[in-house]
Each structure stands twice: as structure tokens, then as C-alpha cells.
N, C-alpha and C positions, 0 to 999 in steps of 0.2 A: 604224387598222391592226388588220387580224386578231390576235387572241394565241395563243399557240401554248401547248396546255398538256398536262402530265400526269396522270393523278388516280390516286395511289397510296394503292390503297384504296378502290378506287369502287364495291364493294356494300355499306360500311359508313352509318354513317346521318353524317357528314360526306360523303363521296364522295356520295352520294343528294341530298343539301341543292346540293352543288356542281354536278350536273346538274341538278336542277330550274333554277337559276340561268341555265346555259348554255344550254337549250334556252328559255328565257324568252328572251333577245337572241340569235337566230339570224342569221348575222354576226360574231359579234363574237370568235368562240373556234373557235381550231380546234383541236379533240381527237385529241393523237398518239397518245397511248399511256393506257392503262389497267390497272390491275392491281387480283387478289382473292387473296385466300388458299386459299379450297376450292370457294367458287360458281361454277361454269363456265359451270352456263346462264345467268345472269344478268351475268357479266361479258361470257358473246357477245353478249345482249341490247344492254347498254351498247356495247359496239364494233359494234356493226350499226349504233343507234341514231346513234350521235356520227361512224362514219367510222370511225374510229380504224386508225392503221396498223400498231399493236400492241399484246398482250393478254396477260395474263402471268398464271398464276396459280402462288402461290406453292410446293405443292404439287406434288412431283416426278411424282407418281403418276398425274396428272391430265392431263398433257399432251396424251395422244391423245384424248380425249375433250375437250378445249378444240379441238383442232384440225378433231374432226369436227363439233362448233359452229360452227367460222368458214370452212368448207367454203363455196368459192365468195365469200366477201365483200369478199376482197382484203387482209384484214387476218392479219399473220405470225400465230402463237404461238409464246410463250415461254416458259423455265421457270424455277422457283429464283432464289436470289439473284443469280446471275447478268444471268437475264430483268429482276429488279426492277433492278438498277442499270443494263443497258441503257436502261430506261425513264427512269429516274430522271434520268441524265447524257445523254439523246438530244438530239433536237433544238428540246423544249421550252423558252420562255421561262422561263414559270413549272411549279413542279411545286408539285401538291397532295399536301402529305404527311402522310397520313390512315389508316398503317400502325399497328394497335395494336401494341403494345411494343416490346421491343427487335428485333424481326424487322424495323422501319421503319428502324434504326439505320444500316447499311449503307448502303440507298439513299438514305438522306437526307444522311449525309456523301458519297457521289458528286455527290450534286447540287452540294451546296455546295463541293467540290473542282472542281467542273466550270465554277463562277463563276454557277450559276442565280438567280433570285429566288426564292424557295420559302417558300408559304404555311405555317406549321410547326402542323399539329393533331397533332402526333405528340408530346406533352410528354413523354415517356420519352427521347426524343433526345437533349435537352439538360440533362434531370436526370442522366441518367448517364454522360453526352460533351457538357458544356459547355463545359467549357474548351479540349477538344479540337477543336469546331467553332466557337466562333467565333474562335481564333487562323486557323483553315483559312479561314474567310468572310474573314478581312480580309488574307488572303493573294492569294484567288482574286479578291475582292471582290462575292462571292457575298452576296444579300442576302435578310435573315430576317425575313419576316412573321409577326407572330403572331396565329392565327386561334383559341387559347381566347380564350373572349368576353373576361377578365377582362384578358389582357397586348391583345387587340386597341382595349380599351378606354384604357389607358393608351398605347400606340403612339399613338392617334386626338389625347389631351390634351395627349402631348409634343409632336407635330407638327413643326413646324421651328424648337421650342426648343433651346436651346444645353443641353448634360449638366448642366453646370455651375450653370442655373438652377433645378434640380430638386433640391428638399432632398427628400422621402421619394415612393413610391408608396404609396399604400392598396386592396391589393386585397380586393373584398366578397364573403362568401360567404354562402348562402342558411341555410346549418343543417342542410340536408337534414331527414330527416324525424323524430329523434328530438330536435332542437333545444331542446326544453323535455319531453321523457319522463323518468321519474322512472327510477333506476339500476336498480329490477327489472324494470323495461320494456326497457329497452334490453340489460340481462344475459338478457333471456329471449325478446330480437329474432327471428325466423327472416327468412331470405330474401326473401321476399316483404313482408317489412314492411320492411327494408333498400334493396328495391329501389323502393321508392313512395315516388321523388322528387316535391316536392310543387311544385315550380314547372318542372323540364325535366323531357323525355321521351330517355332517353342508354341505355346499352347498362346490363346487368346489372354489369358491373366496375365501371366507373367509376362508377356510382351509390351502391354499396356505398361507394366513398370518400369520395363525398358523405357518406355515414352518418355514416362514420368521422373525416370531413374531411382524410385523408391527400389527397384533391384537393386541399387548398388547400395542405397541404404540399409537394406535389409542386410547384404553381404558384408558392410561396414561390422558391421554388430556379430553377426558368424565368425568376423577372423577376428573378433577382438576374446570370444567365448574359445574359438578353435586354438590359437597360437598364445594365449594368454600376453598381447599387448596392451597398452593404457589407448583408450583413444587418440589422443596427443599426437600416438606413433602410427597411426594408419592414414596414409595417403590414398586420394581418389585422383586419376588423370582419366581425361577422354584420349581414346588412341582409338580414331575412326576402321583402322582396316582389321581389328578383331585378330591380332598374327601375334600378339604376345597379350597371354593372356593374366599375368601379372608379375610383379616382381620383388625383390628382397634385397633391402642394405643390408651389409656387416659393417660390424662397428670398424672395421678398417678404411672403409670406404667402396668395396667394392661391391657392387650390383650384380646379380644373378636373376635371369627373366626365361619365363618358361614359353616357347614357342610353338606353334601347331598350327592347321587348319581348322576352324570353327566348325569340327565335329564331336560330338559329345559321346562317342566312342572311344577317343583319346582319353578324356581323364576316366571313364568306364573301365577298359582297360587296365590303365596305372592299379586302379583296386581293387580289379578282379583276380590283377595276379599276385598283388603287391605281399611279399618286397621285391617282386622278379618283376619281370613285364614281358609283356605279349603282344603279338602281331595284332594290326588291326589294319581293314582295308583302306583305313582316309586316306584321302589325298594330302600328297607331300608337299612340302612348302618349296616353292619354287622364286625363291628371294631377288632374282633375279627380275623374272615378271613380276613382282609386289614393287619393287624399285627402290620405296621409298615408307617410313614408318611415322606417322605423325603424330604429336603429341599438344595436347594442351588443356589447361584450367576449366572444371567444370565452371558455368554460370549456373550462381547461387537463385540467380532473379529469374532466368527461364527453368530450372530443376528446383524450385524450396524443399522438392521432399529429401533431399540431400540434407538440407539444414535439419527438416524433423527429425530426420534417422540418429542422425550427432546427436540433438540434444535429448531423443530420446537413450540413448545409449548412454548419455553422459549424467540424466536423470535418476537411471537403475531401475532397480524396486518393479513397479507395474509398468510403467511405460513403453517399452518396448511390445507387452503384450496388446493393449491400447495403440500403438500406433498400428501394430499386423493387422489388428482385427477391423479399427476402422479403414486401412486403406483396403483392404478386401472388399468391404459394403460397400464403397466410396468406386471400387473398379467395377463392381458388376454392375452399379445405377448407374455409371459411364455407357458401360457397353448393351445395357439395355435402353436407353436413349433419356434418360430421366434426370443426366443431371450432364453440365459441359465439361469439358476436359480440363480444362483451368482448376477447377472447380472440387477433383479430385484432393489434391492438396489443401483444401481450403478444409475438407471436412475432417483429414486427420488432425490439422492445429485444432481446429475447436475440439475434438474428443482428446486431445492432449490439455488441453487447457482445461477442461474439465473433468480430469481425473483425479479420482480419490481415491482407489484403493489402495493399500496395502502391497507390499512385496510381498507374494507366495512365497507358502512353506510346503507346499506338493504340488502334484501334478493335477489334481481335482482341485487345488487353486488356481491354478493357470487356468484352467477351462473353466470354471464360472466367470473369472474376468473376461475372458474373452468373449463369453457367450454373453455376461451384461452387458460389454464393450458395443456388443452388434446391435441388439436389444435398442440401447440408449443412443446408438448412433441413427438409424436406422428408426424408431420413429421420431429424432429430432429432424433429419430429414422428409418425413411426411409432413410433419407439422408445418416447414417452410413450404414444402410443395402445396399443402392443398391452401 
């Protein structure tokens, strides 16, 4: 059967990975809807390209110039959150949800209100509306794929085991690039050394968290929402060469680890066909030439945002949303040169130490928190700067 999909987010470099995929088995997907945030020509490209019966970019301002893009093509345009959750809740199977941050939040809970299967690259969703969406999924019976490599690796090892068999996950992280730099290297980091991730090729944000390793914090909190474990039972290891990208105890003892080359085509893939699977071009693992697998103990004192991520997760309530929100602020005034790389970390503890709200009871709960979160973060750092 044809699958009928959405790809929210589709000039990002997941949304890109996920067409190359689909035009590689032509047949097999049929593209409804597509969404960007400010690229219009390139999202009318994508809906030329794919068919698509709708095109949305997020960006109120934009409208009429998406529309004189898809002039003649047959495919509507859309606008705002509005347009994204049309898309999101339409009449796709699956929805690819590949929204960076909390602007994904919205249509990714439509989806899953709507009962979809939905690929989830969108880890902000459920770091700061976990518990909010998957009560909603097992309402709807809306089902959660995870397509960061590390939960799609673990999804792959639990398979059709029982919860119950599974004493911890172990998810692997790379180090990113200052893994072994001495503390004046990395106190005296700029952007461009921050952003030369040494095994993927990912956006300027999230590579910075790499740095920092608040990505594996953040993902700490994903598999704790996704696999329903206590924190207690989720392990972090650095494993430098990115070739197993995470792994699963059973309560007998034995370990299952999910292996690939650091192409995000691979767990793409796994959910575009899933429960089947499907070709894709990466490159094969050649164990031979890797030689060798290394493994060892993050440092708490060169990564603390490890430590934030635990204790926010271990917190509940708002923190989790208060931590996303200030380390976003906290990464773009890195990489816009305004504040030091150390320094990153320093500005999520104070906006955790000074939070007070309330654990949300919706999704326009979560998004005022996050949006005082930024608010409050962001001119407590003016205040210091000027």
C-alpha cells in the first residue's frame, strides 16, 4: 500500500534526508502536505517535486509569495500554526515531525490527538510536553516513532519485548568535539570550533549541544517519556566512533546495541517503513576498518549540562521546559558572540534556580512557560551585559 505522509519541516536537513528516501522508492509514499518556516522557494520546490496537496510555511508574512510559487501546481497554501496543524492532523498516515523547537509543539500534539503514527525528530516536543502527550497518544492511540538515532536505536532493540524485560537503556554519545580539550580550550571555544561536530554533519544548534552535551540531556528526558523508564534506569556512555548508537539490558543480563553508520537515513528509514524496513543508500559498517569500539564515563565537570538535564527530569513539573528554553537563549548568545562557551551552562542553572512555575495542564501551558522562560532569561542576561 501507498503511505500517505507529511513532512513537517521539509527544508530542514531531516525533512531533506526524508525526501531523498522517498523519491529513492517512487510508489511507495505519497506526499500530502509539507511545511518550512521562511524558505518558500524551496518548500514550492519540495511540493512541485513530491505532488503535495499542501504547503505551509510557517511565517505569516510569506503567504503570498508561497502562493505565487505554487501558481498553477494544484497544491493549496497555508499559513501559521493554523496551516501547520492542518497539515499535521490532515489526512496523512504518518507525519514527519522535524519542526525545530517548541514552534513543532502544537502540531505534533494535533497529530497525536488526531490518533497518527508520527516519526518524532522533533525532541523538544516531548522534553517539555511528555507527559502531556503520551497520556494524549494512549488516549488517541496515536503512535510514537522515534527517529533521533539514539531512542530509534533502542525502539529497534526492544522490539516486541515485553516493558517489563528491560532493566535499563544505555544511550551513547559521541563527545562532540571538545571530548578530551583541556578547560582553556574549551573556556576559550568560539562557534566555529563548537560547531565541528567530528562524526555528524547537523544544524549549528544542535551541534553546539553536542559541545555542551545538553543533546544527550535533552535525550536523557525523551527516553525516559518514550520507553516509560525511572530515571535511575537510563545510562549515558561516551563511545567516540558514533557505530552503536545505543543500547538495551534485559533483566537476564543480556545487552542488545543497535549498529549503523552515523547517517540519519538509517533510523529515517526504520519509520518510514516501520514495521517493515527499507533500503537505504548509507554506507555499511565495515567492523573491520572501525577495529575497535571505545567506551567511557561522561565528565560531569567538563559537560554539567548532563547534570541540569537529570535534575531537571528528576524535578518534573516546569523544569524541563525552563531548562529547553534557557539553553536555546543561552546557545544563540554563544553563537552570536555575546556571551562564552563555559558560560552556556552557567545560564540554564540560574533560570533552574529560579523557577517557579507550576507544572502544566495544556499545551498553551507549556508555551507561556517557555516563552516567560526566554523573556526572563534573556533580559537577566542583558542586565549582566550592559
Amino acid at each position: 500500500m501507498t503511505r500517505k505522509i507529511a513532512i513537517l519541516g521539509a527544508t530542514g536537513s531531516i525533512g531533506s534526508s526524508t525526501l531523498d528516501l522517498v523519491e529513492r522508492n517512487p510508489g511507495q509514499f505519497d506526499v500530502v502536505a509539507v511545511t518550512a518556516a521562511t524558505n518558500v522557494a524551496a518548500l514550492a520546490d519540495i511540493a512541485r517535486r513530491t505532488g503535495a496537496r499542501l504547503a505551509v510555511v510557517a511565517d505569516q508574512a510569506r503567504l503570498g509569495e508561497l502562493e505565487a510559487e505554487l501558481a498553477g501546481s494544484g497544491c493549496r497554501a497555508a499559513v501559521g500554526q493554523e496551516g501547520l496543524v492542518e497539515a499535521a492532523a490532515g489526512e496523512a498516515d504518518l507525519v514527519i515531525a522535524a519542526i525545530v523547537g517548541c514552534a513543532g509543539l502544537g502540531p505534533v500534539m494535533a497529530a497525536v490527538e488526531a490518533g497518527r503514527t508520527i516519526a518524532l525528530a522533533n525532541k523538544e516536543a516531548l522534553v517539555t510536553a511528555g507527559e502531556l502527550m503520551t497520556k494524549a497518544a494512549a488516549r488517541s492511540g496515536a503512535v510514537l516513532l522515534p527517529v533521533d538515532s539514539e531512542h530509534n536505536a533502542i525502539f529497534q532493540c526492544i522490539a516486541c519485548s515485553r516493558s517489563e524485560d528491560v532493566s535499563r537503556i544505555i544511550l551513547t554519545a559521541s563527545g562532540g568535539p571538545f571530548r578530551t580539550a583541556s578547560v582553556e580550550t574549551i573556556a576559550a571555544a568560539t562557534p566555529a570550533q563548537a560547531v565541528a561536530h567530528p562524526n555528524w554533519s547537523m544544524g549549528a544548534k544542535i551541534s553546539v549541544d553536542s559541545a555542551t552535551m545538553m543533546n544527550k540531556g535533552l535525550e536523557l528526558i525523551e527516553a525516559h517519556y518514550l520507553f516509560g523508564l525511572a530515571p535511575d534506569r537510563i545510562d549515558i556512555v561516551i563511545h567516540p566512533q558514533s557505530v552503536i548508537h545505543s543500547l538495551v539490558e534485559f533483566v537476564d543480563g543480556s545487552v542488545l546495541a543497535q549498529l549503523g553508520s552515523p547517517d540519519m537515513r538509517i533510523p529515517i528509514a526504520y519509520a518510514l517503513a516501520w514495521p517493515e524496513r527499507m533500503e537505504t543508500p548509507a554506507q555499511r559498517l565495515d567492523l573491520l576498518a572501525i577495529a575497535r569500539l571505545d567506551f567511557e564515563a561522561p565528565d560531569l565537570g567538563r559537560f554539567p549540562a548532563l547534570k541540569l538535564a537529570r535534575e531537571a527530569l528528576e524535578a518534573h513539573g516546569s523544569a524541563p521546559i525552563v531548562l529547553n528554553a534557557a539553553n536555546e537563549v543561552a546557545v544563540a548568545s554563544f553563537l552570536a558572540g555575546a556571551i562564552a562557551f563555559p558560560e552556556i551552562a552557567g545560564v540554564v542553572a540560574r533560570a533552574l534556580e529560579d523557577n517557579d512555575f507550576p507544572a502544566p495542564q495544556s499545551v498553551a501551558e507549556v508555551l507561556e512557560i517557555d516563552q516567560s522562560t526566554r523573556r526572563r532569561v534573556a533580559g537577566a542576561m542583558q542586565a549582566v551585559c550592559q
